[in-house]
C-alpha positions in Angstrom: -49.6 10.8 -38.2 -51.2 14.2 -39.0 -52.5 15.6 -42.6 -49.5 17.8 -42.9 -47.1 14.8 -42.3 -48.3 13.0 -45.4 -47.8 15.9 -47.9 -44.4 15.6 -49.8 -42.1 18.5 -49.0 -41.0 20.3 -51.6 -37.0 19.9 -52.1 -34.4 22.7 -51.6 -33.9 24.6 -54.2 -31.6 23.4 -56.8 -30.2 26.4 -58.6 -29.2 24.5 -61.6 -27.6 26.1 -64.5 -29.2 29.8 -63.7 -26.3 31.2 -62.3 -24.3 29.7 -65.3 -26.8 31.3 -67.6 -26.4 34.3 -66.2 -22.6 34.9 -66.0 -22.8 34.0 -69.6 -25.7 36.5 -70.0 -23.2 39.2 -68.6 -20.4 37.8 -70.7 -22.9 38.1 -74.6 -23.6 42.2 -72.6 -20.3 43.2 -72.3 -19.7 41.7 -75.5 -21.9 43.8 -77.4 -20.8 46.8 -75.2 -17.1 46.2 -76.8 -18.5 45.9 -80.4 -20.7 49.0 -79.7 -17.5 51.0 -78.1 -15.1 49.9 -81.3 -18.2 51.0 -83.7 -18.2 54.4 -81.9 -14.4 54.6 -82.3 -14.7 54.1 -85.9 -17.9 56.4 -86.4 -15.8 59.3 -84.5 -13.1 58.4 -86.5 -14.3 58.1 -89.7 -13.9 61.4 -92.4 -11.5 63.0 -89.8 -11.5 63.8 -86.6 -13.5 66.3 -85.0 -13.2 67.9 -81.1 -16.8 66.5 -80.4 -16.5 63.5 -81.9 -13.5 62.7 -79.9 -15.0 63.7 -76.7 -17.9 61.3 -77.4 -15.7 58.6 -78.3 -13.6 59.0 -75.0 -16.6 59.0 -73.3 -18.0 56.0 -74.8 -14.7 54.6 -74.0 -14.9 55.6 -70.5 -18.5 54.1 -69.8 -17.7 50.8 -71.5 -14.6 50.1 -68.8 -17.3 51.3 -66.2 -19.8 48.8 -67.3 -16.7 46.3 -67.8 -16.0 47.1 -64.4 -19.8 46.0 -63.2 -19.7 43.2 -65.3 -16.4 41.4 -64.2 -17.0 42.1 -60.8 -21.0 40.0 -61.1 -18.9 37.6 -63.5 -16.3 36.8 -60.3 -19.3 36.4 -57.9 -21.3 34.2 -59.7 -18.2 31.6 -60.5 -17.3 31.6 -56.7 -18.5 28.3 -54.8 -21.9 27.9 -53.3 -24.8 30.8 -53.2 -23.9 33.7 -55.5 -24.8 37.4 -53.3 -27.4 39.2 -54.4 -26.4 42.0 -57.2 -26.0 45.0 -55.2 -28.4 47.6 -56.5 -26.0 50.3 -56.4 -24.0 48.5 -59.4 -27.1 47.6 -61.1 -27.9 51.4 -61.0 -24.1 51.8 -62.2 -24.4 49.3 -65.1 -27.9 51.2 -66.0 -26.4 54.2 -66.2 -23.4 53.3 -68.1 -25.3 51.3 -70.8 -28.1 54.3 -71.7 -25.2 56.9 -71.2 -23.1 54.9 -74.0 -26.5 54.7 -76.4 -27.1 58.3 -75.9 -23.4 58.8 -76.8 -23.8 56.4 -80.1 -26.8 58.5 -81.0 -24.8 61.7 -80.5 -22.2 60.3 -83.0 -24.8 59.2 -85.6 -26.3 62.5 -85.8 
């Protein structure tokens, strides 16, 4: 019996709860993507509408169903059975871009 014999090996990994924790991670983010669309609705909305402030508002509108879009599709991989796939980085870039797209469009409606 050799050295390497007598050390335990280490289990396989157990993933546990993380991918559970994670769908519900995307879940609370889309969340506050909804609450943040309906404030910029109001916002827009608010003391009459203006041609800019409805053309912000459709486009925060637009970018929340894209980031809905990324989110529901991670959400559905990470419920299937065994291994979840690996988040493709071309919807991470997507989800990215729609989330600082829809603050810079907030901002816009602030000011």
């Amino acid at each position: 019996m050799s050295a390497a014999d007598s050390v335990p090996r280490a289990p396989d990994r157990d993933p546990g709860l993380q991918p559970e924790r994670t769908r519900l991670a995307w879940r609370r983010t889309t969340l506050s993507g909804t609450v943040s669309a309906v404030l910029a609705v109001k916002t827009a909305l608010h003391g009459g509408a203006s041609a800019a402030g409805v053309v912000a508002c459709a486009l925060c509108c637009v970018l929340w169903l894209g980031f809905l879009g990324v989110a529901h599709r991670r959400i559905r991989t990470l419920s299937a059975p065994g291994s979840p796939a690996a988040f493709v980085p071309r919807h991470a870039t997507a989800a990215v871009l729609c989330t600082v797209a829809m603050a810079v469009c907030g901002a816009a409606l602030v000011l």
